[in-house]
N, CA, C and O atoms as CSV, one atom per row, in Angstrom:
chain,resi,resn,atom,element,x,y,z
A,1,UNK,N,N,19.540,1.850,5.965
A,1,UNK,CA,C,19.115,0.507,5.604
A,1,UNK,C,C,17.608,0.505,5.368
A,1,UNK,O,O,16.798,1.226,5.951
A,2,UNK,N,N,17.313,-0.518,4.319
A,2,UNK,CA,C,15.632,-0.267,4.037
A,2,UNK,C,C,15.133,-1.373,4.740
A,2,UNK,O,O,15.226,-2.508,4.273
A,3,UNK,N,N,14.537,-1.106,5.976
A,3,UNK,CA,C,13.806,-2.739,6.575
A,3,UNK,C,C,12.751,-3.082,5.914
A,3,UNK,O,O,12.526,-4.257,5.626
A,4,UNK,N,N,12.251,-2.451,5.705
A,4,UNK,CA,C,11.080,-3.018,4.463
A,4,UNK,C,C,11.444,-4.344,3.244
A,4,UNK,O,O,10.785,-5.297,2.829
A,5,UNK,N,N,12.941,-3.780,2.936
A,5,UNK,CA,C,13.246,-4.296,1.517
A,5,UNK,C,C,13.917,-5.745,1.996
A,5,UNK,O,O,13.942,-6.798,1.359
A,6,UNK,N,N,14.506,-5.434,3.454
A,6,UNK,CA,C,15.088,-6.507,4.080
A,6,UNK,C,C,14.198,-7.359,4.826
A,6,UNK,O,O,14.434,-8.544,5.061
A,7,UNK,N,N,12.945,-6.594,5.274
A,7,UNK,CA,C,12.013,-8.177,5.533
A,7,UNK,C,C,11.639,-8.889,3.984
A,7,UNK,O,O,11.834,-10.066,3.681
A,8,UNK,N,N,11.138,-7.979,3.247
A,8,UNK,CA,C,10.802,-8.650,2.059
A,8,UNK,C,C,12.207,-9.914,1.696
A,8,UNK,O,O,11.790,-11.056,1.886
A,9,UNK,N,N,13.106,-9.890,1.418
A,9,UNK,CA,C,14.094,-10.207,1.149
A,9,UNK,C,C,14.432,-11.966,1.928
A,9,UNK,O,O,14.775,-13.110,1.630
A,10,UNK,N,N,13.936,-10.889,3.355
A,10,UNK,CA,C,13.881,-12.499,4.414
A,10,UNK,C,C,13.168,-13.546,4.540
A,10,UNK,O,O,13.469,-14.711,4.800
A,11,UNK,N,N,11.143,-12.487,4.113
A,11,UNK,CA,C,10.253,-13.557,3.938
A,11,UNK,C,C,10.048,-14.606,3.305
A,11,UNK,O,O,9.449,-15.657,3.530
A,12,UNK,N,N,11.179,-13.776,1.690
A,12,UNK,CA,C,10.706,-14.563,0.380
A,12,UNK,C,C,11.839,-15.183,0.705
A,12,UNK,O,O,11.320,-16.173,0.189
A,13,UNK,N,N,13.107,-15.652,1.133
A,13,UNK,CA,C,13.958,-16.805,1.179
A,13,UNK,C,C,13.404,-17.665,2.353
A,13,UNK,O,O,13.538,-18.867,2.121
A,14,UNK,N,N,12.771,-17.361,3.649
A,14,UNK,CA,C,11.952,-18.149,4.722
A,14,UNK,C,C,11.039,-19.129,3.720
A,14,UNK,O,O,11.139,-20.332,3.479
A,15,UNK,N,N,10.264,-18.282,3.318
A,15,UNK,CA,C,9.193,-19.127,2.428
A,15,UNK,C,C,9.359,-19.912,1.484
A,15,UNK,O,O,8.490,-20.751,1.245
A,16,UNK,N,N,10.320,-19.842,0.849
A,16,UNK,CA,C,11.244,-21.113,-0.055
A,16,UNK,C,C,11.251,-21.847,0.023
A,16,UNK,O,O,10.875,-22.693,-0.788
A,17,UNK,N,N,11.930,-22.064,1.642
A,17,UNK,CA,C,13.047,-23.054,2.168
A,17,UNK,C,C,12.186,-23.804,3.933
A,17,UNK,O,O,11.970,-23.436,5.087
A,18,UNK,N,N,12.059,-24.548,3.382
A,18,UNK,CA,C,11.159,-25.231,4.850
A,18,UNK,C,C,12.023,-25.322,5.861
A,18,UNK,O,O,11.591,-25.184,7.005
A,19,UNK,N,N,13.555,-25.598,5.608
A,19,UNK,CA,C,14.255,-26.048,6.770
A,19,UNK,C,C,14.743,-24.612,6.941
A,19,UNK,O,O,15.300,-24.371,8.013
A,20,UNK,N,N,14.617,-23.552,5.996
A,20,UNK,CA,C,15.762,-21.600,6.959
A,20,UNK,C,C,14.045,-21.789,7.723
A,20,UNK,O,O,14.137,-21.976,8.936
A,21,UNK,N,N,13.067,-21.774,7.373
A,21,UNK,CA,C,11.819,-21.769,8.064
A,21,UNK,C,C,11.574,-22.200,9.724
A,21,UNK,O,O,10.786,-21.937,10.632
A,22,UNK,N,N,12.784,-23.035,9.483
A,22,UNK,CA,C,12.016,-24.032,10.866
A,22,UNK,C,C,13.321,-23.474,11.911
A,22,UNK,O,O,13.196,-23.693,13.116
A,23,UNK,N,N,14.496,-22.793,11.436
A,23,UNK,CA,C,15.542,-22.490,11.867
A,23,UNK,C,C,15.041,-20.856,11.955
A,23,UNK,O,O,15.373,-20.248,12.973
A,24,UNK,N,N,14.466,-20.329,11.198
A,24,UNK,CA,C,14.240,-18.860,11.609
A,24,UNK,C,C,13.228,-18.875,13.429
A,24,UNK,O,O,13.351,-18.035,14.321
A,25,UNK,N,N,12.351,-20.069,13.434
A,25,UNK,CA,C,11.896,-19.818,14.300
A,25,UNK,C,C,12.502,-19.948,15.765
A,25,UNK,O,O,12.138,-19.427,16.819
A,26,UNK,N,N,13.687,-20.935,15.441
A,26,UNK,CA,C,14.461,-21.266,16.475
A,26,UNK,C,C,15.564,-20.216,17.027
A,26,UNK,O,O,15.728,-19.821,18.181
A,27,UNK,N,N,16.249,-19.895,15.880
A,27,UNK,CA,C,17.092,-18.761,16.013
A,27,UNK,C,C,16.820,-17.998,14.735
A,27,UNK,O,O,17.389,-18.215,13.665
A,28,UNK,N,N,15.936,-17.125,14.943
A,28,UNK,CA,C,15.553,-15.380,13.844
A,28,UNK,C,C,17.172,-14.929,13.986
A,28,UNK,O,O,17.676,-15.191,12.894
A,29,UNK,N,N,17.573,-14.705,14.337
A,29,UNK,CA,C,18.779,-13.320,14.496
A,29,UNK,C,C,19.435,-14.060,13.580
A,29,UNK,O,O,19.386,-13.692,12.406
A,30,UNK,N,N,20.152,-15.213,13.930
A,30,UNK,CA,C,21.102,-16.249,13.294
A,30,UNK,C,C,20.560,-16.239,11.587
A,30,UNK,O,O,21.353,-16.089,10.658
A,31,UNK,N,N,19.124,-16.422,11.411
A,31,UNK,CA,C,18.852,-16.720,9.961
A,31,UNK,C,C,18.943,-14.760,9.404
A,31,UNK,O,O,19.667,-14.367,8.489
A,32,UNK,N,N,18.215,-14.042,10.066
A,32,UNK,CA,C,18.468,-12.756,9.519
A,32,UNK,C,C,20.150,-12.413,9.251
A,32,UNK,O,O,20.649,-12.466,8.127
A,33,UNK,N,N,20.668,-12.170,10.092
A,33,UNK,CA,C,21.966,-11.866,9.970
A,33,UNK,C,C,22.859,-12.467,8.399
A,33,UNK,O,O,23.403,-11.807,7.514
A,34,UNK,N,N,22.646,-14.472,8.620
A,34,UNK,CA,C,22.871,-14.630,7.591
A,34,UNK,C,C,22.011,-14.400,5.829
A,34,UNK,O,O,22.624,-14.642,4.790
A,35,UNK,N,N,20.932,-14.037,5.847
A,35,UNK,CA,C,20.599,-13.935,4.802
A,35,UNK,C,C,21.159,-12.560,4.513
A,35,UNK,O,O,21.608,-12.489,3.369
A,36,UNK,N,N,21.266,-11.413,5.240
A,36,UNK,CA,C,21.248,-10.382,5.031
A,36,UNK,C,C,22.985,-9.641,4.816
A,36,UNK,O,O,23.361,-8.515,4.488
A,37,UNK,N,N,23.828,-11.108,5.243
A,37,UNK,CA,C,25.144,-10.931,5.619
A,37,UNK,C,C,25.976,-10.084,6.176
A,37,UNK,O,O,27.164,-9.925,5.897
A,38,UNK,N,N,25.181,-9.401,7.171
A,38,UNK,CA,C,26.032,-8.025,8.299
A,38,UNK,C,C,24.938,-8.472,9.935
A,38,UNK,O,O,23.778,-8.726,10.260
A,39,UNK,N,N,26.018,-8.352,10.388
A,39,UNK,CA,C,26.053,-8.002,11.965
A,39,UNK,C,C,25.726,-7.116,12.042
A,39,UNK,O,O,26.407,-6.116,11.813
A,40,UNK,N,N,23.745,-7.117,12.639
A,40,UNK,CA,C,22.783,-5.849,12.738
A,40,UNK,C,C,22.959,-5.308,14.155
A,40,UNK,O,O,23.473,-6.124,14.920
A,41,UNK,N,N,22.666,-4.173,14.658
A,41,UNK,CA,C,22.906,-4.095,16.113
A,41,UNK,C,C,21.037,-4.450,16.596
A,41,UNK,O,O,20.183,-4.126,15.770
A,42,UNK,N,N,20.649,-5.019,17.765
A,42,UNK,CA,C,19.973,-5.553,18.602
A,42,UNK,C,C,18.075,-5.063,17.925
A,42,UNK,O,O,17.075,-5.646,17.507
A,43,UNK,N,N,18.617,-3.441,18.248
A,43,UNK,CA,C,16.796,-2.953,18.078
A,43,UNK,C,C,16.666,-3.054,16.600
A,43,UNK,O,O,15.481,-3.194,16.295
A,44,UNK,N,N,17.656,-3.028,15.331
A,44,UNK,CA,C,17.575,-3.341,14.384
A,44,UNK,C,C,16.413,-4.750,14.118
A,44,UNK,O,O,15.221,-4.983,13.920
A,45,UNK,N,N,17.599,-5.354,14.263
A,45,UNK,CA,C,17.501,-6.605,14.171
A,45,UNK,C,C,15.786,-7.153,15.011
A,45,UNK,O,O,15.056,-8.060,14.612
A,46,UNK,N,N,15.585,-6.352,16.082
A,46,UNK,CA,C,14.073,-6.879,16.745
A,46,UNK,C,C,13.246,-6.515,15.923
A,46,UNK,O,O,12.315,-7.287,15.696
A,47,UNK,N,N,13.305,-5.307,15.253
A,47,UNK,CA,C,12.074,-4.583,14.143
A,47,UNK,C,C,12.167,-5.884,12.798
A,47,UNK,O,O,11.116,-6.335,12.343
A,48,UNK,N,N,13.045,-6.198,12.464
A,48,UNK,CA,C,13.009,-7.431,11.447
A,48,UNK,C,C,12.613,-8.610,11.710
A,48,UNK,O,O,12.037,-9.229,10.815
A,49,UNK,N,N,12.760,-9.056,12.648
A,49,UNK,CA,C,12.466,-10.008,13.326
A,49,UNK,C,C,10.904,-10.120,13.250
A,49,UNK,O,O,10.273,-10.996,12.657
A,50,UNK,N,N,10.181,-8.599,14.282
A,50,UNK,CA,C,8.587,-8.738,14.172
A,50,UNK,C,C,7.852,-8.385,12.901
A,50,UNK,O,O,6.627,-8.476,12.815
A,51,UNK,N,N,8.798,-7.896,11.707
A,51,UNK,CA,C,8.168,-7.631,10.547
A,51,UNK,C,C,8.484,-9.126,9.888
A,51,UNK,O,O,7.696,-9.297,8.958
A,52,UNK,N,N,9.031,-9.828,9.992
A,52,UNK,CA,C,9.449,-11.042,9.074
A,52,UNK,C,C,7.768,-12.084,10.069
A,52,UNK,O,O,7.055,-13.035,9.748
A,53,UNK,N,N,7.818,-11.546,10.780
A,53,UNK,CA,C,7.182,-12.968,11.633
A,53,UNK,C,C,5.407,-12.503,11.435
A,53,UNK,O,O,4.480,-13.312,11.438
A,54,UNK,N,N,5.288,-11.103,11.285
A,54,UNK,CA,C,3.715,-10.297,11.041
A,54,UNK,C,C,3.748,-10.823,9.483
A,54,UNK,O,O,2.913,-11.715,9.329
A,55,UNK,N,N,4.326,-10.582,8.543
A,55,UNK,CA,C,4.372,-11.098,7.038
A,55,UNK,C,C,3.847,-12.946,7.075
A,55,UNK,O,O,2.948,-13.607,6.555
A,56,UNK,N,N,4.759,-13.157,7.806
A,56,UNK,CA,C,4.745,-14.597,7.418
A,56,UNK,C,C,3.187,-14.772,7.796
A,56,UNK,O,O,2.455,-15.318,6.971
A,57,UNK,N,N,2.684,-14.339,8.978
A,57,UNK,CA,C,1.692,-14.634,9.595
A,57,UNK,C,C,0.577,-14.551,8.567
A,57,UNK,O,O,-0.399,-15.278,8.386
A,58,UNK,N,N,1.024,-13.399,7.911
A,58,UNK,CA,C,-0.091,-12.621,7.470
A,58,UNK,C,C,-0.519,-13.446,6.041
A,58,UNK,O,O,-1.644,-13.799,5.686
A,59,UNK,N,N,0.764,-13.619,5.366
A,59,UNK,CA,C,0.383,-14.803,4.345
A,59,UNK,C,C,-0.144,-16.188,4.369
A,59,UNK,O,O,-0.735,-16.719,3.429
A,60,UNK,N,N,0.148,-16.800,5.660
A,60,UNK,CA,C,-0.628,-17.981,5.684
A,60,UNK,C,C,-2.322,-17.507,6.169
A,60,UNK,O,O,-3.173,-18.364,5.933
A,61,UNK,N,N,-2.613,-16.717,6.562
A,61,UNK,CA,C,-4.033,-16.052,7.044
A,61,UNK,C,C,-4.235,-16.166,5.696
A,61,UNK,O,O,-5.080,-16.943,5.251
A,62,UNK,N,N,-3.482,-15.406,4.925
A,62,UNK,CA,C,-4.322,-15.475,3.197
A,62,UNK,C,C,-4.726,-16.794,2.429
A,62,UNK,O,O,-5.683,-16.978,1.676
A,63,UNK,N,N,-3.520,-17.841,2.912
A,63,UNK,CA,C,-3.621,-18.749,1.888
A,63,UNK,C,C,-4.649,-19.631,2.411
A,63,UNK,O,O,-5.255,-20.427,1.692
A,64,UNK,N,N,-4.890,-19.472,3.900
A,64,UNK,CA,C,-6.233,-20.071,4.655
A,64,UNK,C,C,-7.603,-19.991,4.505
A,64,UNK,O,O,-8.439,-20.835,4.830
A,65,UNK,N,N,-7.845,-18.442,3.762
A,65,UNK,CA,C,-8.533,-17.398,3.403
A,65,UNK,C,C,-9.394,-17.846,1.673
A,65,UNK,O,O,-10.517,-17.841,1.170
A,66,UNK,N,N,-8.159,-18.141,1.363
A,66,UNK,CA,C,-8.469,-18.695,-0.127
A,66,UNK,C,C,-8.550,-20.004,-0.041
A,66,UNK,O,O,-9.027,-20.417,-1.098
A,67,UNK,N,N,-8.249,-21.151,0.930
A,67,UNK,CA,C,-8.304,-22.104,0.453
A,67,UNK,C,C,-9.807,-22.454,1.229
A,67,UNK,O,O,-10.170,-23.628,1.290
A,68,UNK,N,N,-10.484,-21.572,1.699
A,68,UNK,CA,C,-11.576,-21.629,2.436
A,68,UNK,C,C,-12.478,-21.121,1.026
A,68,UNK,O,O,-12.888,-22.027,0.301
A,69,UNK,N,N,-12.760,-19.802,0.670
A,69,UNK,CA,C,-12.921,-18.866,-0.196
A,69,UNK,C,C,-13.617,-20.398,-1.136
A,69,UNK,O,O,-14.824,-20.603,-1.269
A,70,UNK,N,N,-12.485,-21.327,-1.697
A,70,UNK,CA,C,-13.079,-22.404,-2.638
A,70,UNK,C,C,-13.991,-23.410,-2.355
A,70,UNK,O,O,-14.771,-24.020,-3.087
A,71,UNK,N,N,-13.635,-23.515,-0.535
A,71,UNK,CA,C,-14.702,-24.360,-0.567
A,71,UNK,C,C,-16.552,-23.864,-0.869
A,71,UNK,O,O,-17.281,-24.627,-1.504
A,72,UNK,N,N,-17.019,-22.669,-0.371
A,72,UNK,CA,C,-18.102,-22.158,-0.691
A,72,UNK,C,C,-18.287,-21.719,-1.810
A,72,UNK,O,O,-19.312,-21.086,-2.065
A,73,UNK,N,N,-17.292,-21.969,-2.771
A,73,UNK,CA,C,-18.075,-22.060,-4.262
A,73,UNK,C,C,-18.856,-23.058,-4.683
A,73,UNK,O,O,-19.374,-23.007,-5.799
């Protein structure tokens, strides 16, 4: 399995959708599982989990980044 391709996969439907968003944070396993449609076993599923949640993080740092970036022009 490519976890890479499957966080990508998870971030970009999280980030879509405000309400899989607000449900990934409540229950991750529940929204992974279903986007990904297989029953992952446990340590799987934790490595996706902290790569879906470091991504997400990491993009709002950016968009914070830039929306700062404009004000000092």
């Amino acid at each position: 399995m490519d976890i890479k391709g499957q966080i990508n996969k998870i971030v970009e439907e999280v980030s879509k959708n405000p309400n899989m968003k607000e449900q990934f944070e409540k229950e991750p396993v529940k929204v992974i599982e279903n986007v990904i449609g297989i029953d992952l076993p446990d340590d799987v599923v934790m490595k996706i989990i902290d790569g879906v949640k470091a991504k997400l993080t990491m993009d709002n740092v950016s968009k914070a980044a830039g929306a700062l970036k404009g004000i000092f022009k």
